[in-house]
N, C-alpha and C positions, 0 to 999 in steps of 0.2 A: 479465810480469816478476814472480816470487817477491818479497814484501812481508820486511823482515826481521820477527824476530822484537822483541818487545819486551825479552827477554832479551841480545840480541844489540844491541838499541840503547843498553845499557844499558852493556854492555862496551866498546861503542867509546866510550861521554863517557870512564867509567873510563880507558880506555888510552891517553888524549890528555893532553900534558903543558901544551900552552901556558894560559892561562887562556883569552885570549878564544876561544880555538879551541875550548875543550871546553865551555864555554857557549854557542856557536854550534853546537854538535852538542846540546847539551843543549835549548837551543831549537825545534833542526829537529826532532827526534827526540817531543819532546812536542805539535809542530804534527801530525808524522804521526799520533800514538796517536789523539789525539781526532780527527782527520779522518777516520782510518779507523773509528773509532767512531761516528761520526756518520751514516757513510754504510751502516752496517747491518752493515759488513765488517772486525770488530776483528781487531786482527793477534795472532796467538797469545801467546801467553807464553811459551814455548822452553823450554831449560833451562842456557842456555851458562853456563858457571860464570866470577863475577867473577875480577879478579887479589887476591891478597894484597893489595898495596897499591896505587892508582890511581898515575897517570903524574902528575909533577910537574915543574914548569918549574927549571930550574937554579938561579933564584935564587926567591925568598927564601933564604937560608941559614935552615936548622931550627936552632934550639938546646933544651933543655929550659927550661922553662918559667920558671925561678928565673933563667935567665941571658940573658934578653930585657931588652935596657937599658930605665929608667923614663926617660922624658923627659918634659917639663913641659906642659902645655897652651898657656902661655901667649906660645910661641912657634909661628911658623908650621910650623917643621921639627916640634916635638910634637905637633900639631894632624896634620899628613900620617903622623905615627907612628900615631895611635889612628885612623884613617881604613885606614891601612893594616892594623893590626890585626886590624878588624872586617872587611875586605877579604878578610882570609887565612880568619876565620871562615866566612863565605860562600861561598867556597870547595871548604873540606873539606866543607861540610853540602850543596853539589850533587854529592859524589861520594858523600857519605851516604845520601840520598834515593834518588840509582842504586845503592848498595850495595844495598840493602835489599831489592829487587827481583830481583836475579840471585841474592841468597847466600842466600833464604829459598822460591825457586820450587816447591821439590817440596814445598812446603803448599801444600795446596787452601786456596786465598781467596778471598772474592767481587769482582767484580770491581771495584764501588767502592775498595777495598784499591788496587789498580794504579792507578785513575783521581786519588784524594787522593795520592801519594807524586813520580806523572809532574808533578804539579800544582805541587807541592812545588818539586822540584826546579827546575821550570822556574823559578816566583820566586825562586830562589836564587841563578838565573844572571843572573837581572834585576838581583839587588842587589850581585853582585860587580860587576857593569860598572856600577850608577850609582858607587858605591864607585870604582871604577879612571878612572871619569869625572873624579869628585873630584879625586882624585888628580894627572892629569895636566894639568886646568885651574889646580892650584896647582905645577904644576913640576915633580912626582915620577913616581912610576909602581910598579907593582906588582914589588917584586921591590927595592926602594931599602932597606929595611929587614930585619934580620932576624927572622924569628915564629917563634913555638913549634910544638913537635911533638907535641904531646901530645894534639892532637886525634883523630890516628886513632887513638889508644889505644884510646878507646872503642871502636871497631869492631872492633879487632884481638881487644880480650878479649873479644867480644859475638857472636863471626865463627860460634860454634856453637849458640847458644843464640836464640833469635828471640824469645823473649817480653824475653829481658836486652838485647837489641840496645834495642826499643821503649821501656823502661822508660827505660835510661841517656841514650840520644839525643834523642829528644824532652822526656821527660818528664822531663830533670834538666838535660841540658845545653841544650835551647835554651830548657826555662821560665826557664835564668839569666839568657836573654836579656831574656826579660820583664819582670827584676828591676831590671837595669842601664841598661838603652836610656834608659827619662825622666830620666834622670839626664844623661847622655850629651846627650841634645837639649838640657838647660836649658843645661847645658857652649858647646857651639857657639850656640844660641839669645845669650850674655854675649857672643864674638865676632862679633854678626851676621854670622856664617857662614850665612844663609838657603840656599843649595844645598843643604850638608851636611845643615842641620834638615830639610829637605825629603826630601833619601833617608832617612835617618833614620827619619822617620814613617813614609813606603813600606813598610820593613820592620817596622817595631815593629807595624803595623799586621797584617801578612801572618805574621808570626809566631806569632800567637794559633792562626790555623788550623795551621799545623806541628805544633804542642805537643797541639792540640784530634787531629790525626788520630791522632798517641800514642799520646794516651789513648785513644780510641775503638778501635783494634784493639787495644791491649792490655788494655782490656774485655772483647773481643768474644773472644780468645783465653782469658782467664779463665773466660769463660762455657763455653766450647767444650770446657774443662779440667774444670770443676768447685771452680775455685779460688777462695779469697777477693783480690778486687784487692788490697784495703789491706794484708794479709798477704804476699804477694807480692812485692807492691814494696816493700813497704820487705827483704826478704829479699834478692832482686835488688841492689837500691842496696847495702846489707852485701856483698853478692857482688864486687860489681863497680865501683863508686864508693867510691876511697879520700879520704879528708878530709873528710865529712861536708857535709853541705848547709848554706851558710851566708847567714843574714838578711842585710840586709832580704828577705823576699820581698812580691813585688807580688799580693797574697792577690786583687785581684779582677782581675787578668788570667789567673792561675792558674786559676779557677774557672769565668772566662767557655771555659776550653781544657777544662775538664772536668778538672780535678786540685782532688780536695778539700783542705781545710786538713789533716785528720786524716793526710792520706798525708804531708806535709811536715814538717809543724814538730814532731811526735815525734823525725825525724832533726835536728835543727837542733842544729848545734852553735856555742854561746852563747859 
């Protein structure tokens, strides 16, 4: 039986709309890559071309980002809003991790590049379902709240450029992650919500590596170029990140990802 390719494994998480379903594709798909890796006989790279946009489930309703209701923490319904929030995050950033893959294949990368992003993604589908776990042990469900849309922005204006995709996705949008989360865990940590702090750390923890592979190919593409990193990026981010990178940042999770202070806090806007 013909193996698919990793190209094509990458399309079908894309063109799936439900959640658990496309992280149960997301899962199978990265048990295959490394099995067949393992076993001597890696499955090609292909070159199926992703969709525009990945398959999404009926609900959540999108709105732009200014017209996502603020609800309070200090109620339960608030608390499954910001659960749901980061839920939606997780999400976009396991069709992110399969974008990356299909919409950049006709560069020659080594294959560590394939093995960090399949890697990626797979923990992304881990923490939308402890996230939907959450969720549904306090009475909700994925899809009860409406989230913004402004996520696949980034990919949408990054869909031609590979070094700008690297820059904006990892290395601005999830290092925010790295900014925000201990804040977030002290938050539910005040409602002994222990599940929630637990998924929480899962990810805060796995997120370092996200932001760390980033930086690292879009290093490694710099080098390949001739280009200076910290000139770049901060070019890039001008390019393509509108409203400016905003403090606090968490300088030494930033660093332990391989993102110096010099590339950040130049664009900070105070």
């Amino acid at each position: 039986m013909n193996q698919p390719t990793l190209t094509e494994l990458a399309c079908s998480v894309l063109n799936t709309a439900d959640g658990r379903e496309k992280t149960a594709k997301s899962h199978a798909a990265a048990a295959l890559w490394f099995k067949m890796k393992e076993a001597g006989t890696p499955l090609d790279i292909g070159n199926s071309q992703p969709p525009n946009d990945p398959a999404r489930p009926a609900k959540p309703d999108l709105l732009p980002p200014n017209e996502v209701p603020h609800r309070k923490l200090g109620s339960p319904d608030g608390r499954c809003a910001l659960i749901h929030a980061i839920a939606h995050i997780e999400l976009n950033a396991v069709d992110l991790h399969w974008d990356i893959i299909p919409r950049f294949s006709n560069t020659d990368m080594p294959m560590g590049y394939f093995d960090d992003w399949v890697k990626a993604a797979d923990e992304e589908s881990k923490h939308f379902n402890l996230l939907v776990d959450r969720l549904e042990a306090m009475g909700s469900f994925y899809g009860a709240f409406p989230a913004h849309a402004g996520l696949w922005r980034a990919a949408q204006d990054t869909a031609g450029d590979f070094m700008g995709r690297l820059a904006i996705v990892p290395m601005v949008l999830e290092a925010r992650g790295l900014d925000v989360t201990p804040n977030m865990i002290q938050q539910f940590k005040s409602f002994k919500d222990k599940e929630t702090v637990a998924a929480l750390e899962i990810i805060y923890a796995e997120e370092v590596g996200h932001v760390a592979y980033g930086s690292k190919w879009f290093h490694f593409l710099c080098g390949r170029h001739n280009k200076d990193p910290k000139v770049e990026f901060h070019r890039l981010v001008e390019q393509y990140f509108h409203g400016g990178l905003k403090p606090p940042f968490n300088d030494e999770k930033r660093a332990e990802a391989g993102i110096p202070l010099d590339f950040y806090w130049p664009m900070a806007v105070q």
